[in-house]
SEFIZA-3560 file (N, C-alpha, C; in Angstrom, 3 decimals):
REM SEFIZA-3560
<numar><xx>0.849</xx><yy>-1.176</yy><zz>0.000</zz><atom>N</atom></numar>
<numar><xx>0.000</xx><yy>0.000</yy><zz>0.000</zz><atom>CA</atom></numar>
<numar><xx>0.896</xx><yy>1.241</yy><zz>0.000</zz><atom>C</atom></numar>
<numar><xx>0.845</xx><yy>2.220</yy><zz>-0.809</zz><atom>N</atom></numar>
<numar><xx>1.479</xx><yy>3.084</yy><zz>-1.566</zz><atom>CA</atom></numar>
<numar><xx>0.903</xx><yy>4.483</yy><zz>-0.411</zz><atom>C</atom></numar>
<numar><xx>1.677</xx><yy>5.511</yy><zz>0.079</zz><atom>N</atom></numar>
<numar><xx>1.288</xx><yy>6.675</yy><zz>1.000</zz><atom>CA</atom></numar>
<numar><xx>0.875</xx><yy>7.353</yy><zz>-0.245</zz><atom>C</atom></numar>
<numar><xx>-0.313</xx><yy>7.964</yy><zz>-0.225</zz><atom>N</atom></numar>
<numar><xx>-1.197</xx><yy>8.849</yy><zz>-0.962</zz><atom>CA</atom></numar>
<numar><xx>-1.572</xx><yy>10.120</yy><zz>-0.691</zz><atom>C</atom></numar>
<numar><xx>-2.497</xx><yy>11.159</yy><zz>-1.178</zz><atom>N</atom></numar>
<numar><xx>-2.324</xx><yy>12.325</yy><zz>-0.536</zz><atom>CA</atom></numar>
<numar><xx>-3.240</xx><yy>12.608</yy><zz>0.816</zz><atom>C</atom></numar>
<numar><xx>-4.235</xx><yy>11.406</yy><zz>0.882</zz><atom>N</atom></numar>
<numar><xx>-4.998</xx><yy>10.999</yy><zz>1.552</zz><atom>CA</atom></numar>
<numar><xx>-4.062</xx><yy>11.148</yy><zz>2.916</zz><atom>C</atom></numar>
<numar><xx>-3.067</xx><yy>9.834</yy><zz>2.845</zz><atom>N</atom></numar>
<numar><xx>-2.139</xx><yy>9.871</yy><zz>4.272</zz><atom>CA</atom></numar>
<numar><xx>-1.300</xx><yy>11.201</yy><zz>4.615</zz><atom>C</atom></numar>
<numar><xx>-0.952</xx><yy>11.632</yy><zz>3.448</zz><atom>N</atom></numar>
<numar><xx>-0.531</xx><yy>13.299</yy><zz>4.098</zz><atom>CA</atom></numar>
<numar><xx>-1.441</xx><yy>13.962</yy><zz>4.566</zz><atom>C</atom></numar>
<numar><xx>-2.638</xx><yy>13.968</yy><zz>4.297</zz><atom>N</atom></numar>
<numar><xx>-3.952</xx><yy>15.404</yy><zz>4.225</zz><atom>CA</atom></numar>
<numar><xx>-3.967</xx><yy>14.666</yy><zz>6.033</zz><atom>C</atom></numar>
<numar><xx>-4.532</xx><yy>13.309</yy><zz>6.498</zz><atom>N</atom></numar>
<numar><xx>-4.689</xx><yy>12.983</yy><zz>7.245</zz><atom>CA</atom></numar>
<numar><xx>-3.656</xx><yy>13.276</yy><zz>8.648</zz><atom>C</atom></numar>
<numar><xx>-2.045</xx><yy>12.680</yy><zz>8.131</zz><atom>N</atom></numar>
<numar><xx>-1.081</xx><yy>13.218</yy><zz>9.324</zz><atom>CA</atom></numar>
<numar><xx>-1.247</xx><yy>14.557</yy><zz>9.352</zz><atom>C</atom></numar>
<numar><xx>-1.097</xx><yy>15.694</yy><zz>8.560</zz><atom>N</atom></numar>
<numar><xx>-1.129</xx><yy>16.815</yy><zz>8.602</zz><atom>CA</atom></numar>
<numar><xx>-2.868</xx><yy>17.724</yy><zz>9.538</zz><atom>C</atom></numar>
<numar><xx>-3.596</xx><yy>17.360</yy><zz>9.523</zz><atom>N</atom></numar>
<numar><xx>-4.740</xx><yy>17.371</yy><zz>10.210</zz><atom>CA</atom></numar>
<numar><xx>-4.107</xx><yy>16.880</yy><zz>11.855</zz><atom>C</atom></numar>
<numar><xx>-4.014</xx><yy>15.535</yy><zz>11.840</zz><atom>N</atom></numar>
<numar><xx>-4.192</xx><yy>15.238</yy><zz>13.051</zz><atom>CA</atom></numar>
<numar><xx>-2.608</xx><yy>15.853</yy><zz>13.920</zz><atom>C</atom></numar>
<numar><xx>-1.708</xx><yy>16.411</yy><zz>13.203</zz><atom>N</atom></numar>
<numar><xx>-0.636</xx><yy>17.396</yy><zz>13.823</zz><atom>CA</atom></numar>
<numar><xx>-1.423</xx><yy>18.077</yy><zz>14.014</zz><atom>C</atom></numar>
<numar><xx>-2.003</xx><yy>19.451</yy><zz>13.153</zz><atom>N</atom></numar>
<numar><xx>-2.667</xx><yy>20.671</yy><zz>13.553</zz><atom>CA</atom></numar>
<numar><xx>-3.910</xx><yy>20.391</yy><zz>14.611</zz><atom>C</atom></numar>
<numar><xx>-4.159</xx><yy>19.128</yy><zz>14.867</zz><atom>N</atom></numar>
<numar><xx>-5.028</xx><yy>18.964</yy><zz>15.733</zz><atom>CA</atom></numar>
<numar><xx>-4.641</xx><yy>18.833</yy><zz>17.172</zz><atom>C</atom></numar>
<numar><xx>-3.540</xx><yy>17.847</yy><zz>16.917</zz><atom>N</atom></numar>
<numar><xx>-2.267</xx><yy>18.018</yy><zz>18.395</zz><atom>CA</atom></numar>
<numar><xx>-1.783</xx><yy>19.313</yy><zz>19.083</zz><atom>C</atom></numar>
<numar><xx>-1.219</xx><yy>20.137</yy><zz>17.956</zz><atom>N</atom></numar>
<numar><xx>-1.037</xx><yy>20.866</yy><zz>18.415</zz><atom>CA</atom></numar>
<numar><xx>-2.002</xx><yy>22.005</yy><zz>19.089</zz><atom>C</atom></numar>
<numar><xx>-2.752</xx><yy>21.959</yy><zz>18.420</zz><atom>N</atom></numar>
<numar><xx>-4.039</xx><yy>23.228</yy><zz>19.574</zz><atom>CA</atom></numar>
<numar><xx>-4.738</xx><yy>22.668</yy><zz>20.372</zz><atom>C</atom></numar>
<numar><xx>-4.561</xx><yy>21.123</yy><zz>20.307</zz><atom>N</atom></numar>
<numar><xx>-5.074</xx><yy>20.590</yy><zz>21.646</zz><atom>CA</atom></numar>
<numar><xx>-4.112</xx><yy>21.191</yy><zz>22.953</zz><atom>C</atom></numar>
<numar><xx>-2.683</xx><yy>20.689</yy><zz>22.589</zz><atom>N</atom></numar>
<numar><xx>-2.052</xx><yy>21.080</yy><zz>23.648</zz><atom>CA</atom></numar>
<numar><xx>-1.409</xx><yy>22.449</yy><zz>24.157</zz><atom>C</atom></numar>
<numar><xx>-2.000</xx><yy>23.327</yy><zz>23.073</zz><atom>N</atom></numar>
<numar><xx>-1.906</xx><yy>24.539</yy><zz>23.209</zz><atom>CA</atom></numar>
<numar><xx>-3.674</xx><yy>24.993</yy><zz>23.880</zz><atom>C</atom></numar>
<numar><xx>-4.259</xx><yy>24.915</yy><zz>23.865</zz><atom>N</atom></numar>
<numar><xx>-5.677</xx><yy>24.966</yy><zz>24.823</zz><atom>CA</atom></numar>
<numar><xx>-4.928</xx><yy>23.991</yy><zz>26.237</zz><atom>C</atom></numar>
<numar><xx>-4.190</xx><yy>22.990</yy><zz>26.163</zz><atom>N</atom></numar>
<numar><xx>-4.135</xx><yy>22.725</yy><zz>27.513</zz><atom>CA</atom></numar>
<numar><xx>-3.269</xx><yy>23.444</yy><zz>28.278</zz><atom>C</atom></numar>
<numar><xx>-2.133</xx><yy>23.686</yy><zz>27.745</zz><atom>N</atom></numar>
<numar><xx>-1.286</xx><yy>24.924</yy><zz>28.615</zz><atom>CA</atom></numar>
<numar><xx>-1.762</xx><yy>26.028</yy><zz>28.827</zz><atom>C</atom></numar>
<numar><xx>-2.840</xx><yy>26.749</yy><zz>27.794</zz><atom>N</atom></numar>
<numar><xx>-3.274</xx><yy>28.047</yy><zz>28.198</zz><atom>CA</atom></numar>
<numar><xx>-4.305</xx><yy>27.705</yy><zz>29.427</zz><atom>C</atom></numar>
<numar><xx>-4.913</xx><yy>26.731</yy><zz>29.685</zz><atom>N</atom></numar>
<numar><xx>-5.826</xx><yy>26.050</yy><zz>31.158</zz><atom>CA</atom></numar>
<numar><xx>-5.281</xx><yy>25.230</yy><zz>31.879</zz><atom>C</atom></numar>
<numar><xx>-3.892</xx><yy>24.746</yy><zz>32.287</zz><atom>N</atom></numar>
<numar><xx>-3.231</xx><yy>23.816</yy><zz>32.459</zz><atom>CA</atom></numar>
<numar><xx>-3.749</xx><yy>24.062</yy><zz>33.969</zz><atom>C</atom></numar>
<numar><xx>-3.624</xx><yy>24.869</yy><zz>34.641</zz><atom>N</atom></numar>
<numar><xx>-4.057</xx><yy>24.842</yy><zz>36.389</zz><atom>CA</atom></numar>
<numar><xx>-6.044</xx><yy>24.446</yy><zz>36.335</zz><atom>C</atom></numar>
<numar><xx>-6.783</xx><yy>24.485</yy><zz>35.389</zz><atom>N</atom></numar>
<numar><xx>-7.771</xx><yy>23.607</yy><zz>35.783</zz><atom>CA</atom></numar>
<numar><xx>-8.121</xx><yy>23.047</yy><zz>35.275</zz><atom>C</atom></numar>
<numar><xx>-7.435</xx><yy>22.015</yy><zz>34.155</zz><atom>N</atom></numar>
<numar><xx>-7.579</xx><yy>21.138</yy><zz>34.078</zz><atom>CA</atom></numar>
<numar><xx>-6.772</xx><yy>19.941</yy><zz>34.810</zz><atom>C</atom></numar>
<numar><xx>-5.577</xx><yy>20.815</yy><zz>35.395</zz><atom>N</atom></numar>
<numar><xx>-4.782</xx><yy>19.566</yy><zz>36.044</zz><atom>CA</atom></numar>
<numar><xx>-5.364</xx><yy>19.338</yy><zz>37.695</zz><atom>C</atom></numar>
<numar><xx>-6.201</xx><yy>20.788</yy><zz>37.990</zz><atom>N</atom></numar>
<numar><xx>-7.386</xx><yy>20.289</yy><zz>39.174</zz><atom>CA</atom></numar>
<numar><xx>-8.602</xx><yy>19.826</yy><zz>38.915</zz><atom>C</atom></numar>
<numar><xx>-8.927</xx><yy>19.472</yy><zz>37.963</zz><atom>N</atom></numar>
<numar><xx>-10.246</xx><yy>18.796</yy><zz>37.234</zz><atom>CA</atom></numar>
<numar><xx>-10.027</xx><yy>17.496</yy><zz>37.458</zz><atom>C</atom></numar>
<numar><xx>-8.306</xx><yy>17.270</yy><zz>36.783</zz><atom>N</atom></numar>
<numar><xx>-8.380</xx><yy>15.722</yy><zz>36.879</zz><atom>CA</atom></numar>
<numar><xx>-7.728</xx><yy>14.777</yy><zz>38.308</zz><atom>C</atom></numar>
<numar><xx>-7.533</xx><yy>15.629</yy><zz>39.081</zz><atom>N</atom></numar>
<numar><xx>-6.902</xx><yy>15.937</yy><zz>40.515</zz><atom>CA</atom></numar>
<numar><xx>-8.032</xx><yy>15.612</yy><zz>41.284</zz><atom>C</atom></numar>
<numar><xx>-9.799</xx><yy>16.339</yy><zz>41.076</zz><atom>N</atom></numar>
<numar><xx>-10.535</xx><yy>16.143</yy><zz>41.753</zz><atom>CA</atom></numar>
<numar><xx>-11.247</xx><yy>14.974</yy><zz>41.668</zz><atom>C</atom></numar>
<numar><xx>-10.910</xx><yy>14.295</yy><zz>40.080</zz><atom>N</atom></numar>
<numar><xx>-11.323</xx><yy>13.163</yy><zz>39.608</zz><atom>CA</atom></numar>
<numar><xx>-10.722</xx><yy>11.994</yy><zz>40.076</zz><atom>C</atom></numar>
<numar><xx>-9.220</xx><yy>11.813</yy><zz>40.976</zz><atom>N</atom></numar>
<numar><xx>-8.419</xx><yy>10.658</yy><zz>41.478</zz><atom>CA</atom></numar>
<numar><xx>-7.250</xx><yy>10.694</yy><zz>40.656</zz><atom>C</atom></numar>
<numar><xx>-7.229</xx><yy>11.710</yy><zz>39.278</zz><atom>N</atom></numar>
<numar><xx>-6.118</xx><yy>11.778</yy><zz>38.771</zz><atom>CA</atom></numar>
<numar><xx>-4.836</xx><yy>12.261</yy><zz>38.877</zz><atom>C</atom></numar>
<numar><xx>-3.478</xx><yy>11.680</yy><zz>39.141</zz><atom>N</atom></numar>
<numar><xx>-2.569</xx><yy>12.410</yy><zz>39.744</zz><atom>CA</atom></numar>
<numar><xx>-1.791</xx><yy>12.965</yy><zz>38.924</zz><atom>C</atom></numar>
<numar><xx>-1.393</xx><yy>14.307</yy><zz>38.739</zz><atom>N</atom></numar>
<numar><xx>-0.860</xx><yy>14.999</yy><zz>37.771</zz><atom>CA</atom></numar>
<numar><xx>0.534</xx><yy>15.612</yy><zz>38.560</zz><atom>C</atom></numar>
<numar><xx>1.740</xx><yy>15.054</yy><zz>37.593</zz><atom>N</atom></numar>
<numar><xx>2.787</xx><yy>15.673</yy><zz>38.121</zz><atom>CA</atom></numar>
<numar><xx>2.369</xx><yy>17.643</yy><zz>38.568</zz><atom>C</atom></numar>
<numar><xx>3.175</xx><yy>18.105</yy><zz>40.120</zz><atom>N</atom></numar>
<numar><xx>3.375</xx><yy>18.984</yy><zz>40.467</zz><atom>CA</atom></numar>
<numar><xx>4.781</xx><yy>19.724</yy><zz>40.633</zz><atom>C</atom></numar>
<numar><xx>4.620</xx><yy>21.249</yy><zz>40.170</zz><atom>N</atom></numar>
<numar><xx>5.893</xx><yy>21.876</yy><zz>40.505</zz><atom>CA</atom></numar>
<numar><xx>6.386</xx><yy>21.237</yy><zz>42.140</zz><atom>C</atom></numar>
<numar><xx>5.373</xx><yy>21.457</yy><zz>42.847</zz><atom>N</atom></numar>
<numar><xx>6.019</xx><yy>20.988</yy><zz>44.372</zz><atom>CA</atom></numar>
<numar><xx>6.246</xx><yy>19.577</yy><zz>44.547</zz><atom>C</atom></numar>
<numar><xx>6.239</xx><yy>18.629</yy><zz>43.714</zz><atom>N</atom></numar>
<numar><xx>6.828</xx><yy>17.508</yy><zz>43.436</zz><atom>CA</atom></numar>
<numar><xx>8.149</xx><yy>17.323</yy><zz>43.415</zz><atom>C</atom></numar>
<numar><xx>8.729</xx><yy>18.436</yy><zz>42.702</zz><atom>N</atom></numar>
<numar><xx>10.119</xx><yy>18.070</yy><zz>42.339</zz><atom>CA</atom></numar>
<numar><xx>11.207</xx><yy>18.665</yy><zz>43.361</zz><atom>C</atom></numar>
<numar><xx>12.283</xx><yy>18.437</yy><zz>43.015</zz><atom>N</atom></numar>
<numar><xx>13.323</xx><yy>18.725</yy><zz>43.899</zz><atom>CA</atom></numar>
<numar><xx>13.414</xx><yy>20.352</yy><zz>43.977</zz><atom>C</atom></numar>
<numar><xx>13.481</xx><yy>21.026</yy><zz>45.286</zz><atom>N</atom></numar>
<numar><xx>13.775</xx><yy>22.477</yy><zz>44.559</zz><atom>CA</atom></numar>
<numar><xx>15.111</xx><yy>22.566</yy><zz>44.095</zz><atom>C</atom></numar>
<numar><xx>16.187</xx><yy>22.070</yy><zz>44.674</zz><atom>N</atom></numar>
<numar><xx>17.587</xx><yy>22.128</yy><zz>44.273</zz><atom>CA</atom></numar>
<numar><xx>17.576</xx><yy>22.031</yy><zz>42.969</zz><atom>C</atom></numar>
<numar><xx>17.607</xx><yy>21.298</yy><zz>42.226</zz><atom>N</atom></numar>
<numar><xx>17.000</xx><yy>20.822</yy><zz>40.824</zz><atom>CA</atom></numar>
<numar><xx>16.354</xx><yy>21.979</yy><zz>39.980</zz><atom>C</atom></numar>
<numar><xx>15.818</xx><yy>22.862</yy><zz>40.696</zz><atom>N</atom></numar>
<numar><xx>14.344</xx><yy>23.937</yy><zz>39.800</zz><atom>CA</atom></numar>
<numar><xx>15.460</xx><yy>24.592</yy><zz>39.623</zz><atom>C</atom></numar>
<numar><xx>14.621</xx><yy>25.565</yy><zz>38.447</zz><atom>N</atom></numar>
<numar><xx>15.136</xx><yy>26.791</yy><zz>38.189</zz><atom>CA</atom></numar>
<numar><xx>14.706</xx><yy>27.775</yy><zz>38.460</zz><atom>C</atom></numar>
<numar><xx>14.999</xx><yy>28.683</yy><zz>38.538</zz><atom>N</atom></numar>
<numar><xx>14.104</xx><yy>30.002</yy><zz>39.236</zz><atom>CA</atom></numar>
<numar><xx>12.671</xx><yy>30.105</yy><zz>38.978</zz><atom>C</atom></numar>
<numar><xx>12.529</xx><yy>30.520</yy><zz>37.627</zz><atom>N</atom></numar>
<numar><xx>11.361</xx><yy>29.980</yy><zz>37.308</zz><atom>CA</atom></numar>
<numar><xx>10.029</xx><yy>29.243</yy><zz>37.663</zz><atom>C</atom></numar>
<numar><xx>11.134</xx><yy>28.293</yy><zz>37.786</zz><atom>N</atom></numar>
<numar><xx>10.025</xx><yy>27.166</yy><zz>38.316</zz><atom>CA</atom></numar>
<numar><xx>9.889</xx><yy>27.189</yy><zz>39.780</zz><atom>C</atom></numar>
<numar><xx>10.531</xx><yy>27.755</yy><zz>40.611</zz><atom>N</atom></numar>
<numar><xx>10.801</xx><yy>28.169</yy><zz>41.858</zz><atom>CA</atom></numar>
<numar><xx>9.536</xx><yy>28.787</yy><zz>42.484</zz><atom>C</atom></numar>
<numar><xx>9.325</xx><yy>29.917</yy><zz>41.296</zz><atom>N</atom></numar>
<numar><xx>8.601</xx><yy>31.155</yy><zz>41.573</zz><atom>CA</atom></numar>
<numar><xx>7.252</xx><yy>30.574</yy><zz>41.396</zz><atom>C</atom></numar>
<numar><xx>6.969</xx><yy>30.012</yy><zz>39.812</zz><atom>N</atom></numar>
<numar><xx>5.946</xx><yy>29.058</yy><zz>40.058</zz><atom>CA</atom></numar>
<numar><xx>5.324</xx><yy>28.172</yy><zz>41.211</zz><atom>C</atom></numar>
<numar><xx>6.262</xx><yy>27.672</yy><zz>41.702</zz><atom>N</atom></numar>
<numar><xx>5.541</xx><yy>26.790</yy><zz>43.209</zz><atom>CA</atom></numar>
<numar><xx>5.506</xx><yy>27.852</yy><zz>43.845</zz><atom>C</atom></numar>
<numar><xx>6.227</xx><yy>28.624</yy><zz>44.196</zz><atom>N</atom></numar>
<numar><xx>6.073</xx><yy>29.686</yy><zz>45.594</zz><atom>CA</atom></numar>
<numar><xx>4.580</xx><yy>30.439</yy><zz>45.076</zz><atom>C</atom></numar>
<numar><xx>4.145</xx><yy>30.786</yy><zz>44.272</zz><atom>N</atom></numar>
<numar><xx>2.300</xx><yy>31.011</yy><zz>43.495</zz><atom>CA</atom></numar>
<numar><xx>1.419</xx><yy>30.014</yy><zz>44.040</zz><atom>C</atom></numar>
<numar><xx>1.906</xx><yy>28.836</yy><zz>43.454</zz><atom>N</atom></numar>
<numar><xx>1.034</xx><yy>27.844</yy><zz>43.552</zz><atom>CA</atom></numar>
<numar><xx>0.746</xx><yy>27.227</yy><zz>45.347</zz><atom>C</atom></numar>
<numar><xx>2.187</xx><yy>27.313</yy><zz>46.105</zz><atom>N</atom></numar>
<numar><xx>1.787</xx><yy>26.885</yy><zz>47.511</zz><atom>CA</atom></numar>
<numar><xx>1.021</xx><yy>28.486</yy><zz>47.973</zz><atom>C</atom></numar>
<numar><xx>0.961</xx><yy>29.793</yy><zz>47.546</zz><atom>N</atom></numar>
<numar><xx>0.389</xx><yy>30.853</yy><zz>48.168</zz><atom>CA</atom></numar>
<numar><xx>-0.866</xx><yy>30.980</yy><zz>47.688</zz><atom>C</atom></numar>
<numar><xx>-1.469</xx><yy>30.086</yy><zz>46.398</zz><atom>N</atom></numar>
<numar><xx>-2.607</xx><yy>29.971</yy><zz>45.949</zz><atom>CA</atom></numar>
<numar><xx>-3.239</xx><yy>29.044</yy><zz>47.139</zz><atom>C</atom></numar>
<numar><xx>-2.637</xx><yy>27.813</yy><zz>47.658</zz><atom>N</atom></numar>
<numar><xx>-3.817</xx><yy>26.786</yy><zz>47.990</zz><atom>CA</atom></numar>
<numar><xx>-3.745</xx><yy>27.186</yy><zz>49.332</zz><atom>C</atom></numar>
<numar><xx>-2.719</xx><yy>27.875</yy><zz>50.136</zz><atom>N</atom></numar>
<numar><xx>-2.693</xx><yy>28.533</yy><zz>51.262</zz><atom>CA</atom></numar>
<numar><xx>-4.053</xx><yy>29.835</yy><zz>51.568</zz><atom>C</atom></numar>
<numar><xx>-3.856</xx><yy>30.618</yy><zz>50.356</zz><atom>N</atom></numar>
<numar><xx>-5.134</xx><yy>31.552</yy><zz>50.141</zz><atom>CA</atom></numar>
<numar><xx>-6.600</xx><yy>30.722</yy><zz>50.099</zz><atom>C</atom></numar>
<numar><xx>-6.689</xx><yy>29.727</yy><zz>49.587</zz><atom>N</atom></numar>
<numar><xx>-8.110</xx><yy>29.143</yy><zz>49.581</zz><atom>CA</atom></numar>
<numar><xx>-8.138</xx><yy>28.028</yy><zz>51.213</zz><atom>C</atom></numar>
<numar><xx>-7.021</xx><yy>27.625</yy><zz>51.674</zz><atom>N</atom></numar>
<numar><xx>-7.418</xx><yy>27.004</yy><zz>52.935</zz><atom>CA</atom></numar>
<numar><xx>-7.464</xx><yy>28.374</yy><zz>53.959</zz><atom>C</atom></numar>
<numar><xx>-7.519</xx><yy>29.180</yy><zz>53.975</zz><atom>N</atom></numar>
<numar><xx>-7.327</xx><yy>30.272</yy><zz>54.553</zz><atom>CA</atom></numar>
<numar><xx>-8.741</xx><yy>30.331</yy><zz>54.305</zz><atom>C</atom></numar>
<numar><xx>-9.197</xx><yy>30.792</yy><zz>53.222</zz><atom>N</atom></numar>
<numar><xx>-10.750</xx><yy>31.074</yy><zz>52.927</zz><atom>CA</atom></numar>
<numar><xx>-12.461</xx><yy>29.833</yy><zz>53.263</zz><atom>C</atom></numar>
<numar><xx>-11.575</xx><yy>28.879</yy><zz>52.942</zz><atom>N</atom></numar>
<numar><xx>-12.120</xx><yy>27.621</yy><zz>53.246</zz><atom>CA</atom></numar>
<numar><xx>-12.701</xx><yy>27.808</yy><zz>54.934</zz><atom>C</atom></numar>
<numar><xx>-11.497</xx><yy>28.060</yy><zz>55.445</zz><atom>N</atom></numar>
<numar><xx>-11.079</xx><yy>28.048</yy><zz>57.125</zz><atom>CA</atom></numar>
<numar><xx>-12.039</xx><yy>29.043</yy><zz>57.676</zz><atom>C</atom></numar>
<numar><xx>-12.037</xx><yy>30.538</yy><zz>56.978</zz><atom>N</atom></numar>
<numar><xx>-12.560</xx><yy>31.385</yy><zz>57.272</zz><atom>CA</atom></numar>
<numar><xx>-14.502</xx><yy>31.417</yy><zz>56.815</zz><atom>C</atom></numar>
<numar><xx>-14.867</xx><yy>30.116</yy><zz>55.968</zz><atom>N</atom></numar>
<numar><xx>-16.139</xx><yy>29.953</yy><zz>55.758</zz><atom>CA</atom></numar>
<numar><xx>-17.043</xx><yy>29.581</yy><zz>56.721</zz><atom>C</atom></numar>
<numar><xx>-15.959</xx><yy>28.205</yy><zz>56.667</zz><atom>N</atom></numar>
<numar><xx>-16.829</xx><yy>27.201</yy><zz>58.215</zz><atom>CA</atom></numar>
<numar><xx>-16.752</xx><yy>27.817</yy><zz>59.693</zz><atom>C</atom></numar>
<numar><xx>-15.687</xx><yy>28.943</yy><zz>59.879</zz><atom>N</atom></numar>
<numar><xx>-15.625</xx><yy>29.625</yy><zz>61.344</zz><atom>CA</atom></numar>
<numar><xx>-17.153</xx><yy>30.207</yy><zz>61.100</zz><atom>C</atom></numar>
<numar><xx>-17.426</xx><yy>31.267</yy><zz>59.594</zz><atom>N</atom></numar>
<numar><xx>-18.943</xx><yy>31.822</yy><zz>59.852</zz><atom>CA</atom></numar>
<numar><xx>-19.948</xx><yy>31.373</yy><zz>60.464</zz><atom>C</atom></numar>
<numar><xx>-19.694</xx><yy>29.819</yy><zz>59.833</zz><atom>N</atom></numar>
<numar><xx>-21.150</xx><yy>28.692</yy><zz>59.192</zz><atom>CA</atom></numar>
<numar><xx>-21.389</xx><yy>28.753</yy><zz>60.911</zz><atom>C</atom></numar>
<numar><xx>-20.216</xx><yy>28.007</yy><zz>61.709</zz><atom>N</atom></numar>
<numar><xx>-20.243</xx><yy>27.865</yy><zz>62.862</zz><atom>CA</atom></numar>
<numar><xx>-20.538</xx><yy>28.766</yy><zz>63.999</zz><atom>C</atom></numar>
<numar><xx>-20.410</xx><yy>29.877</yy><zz>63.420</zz><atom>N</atom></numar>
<numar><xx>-20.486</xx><yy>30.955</yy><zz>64.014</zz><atom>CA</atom></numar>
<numar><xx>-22.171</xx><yy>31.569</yy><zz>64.255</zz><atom>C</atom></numar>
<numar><xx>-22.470</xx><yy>31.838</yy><zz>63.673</zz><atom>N</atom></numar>
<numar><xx>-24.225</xx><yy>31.450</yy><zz>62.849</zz><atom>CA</atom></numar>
<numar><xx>-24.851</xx><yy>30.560</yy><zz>63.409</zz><atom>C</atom></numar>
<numar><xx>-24.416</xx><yy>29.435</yy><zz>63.360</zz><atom>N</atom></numar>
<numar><xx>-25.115</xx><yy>28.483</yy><zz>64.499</zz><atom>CA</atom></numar>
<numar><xx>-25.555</xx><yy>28.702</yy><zz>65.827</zz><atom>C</atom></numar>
<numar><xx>-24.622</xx><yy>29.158</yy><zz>66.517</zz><atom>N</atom></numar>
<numar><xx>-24.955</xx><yy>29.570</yy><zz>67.671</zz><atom>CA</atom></numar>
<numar><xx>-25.699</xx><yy>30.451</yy><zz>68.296</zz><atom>C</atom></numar>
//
């Protein structure tokens, strides 16, 4: 079986299809990687890795990301004090 223009038209599609898939996933990469996080899915984390190892960069990234989930247990924290609060 001889590659035709068929098999080019086809690889060439399903590249341009790869690629803006995974360009839509990096531009949402923080919720979809908590989408699939909330689902049982475990998705490598910046705070996974070694910091020695990081690069600044990526440094700065986790230091966001641990002041992000710090900000929502903070808020979390500060819901249920209301809820509880209210109760009484």
């Amino acid at each position: 079986m001889a590659i035709n223009s068929q098999h080019v038209t086809g690889f060439a599609v399903g590249i341009g299809i790869s690629a803006a898939g995974f360009y839509l996933y990096k531009k949402n990469q923080a919720k979809v990687d908590q989408f699939l996080r909330d689902r049982g899915i475990q998705i490598s984390s910046l705070l996974e890795k070694d910091p020695r190892t990081m690069s600044v960069k990526d440094l700065i990234r986790a230091k966001e990301e641990l002041e992000d989930i710090i900000a929502e247990k903070e808020y979390e924290a500060s819901k249920e004090k209301e809820k509880t609060s209210k109760k009484k």
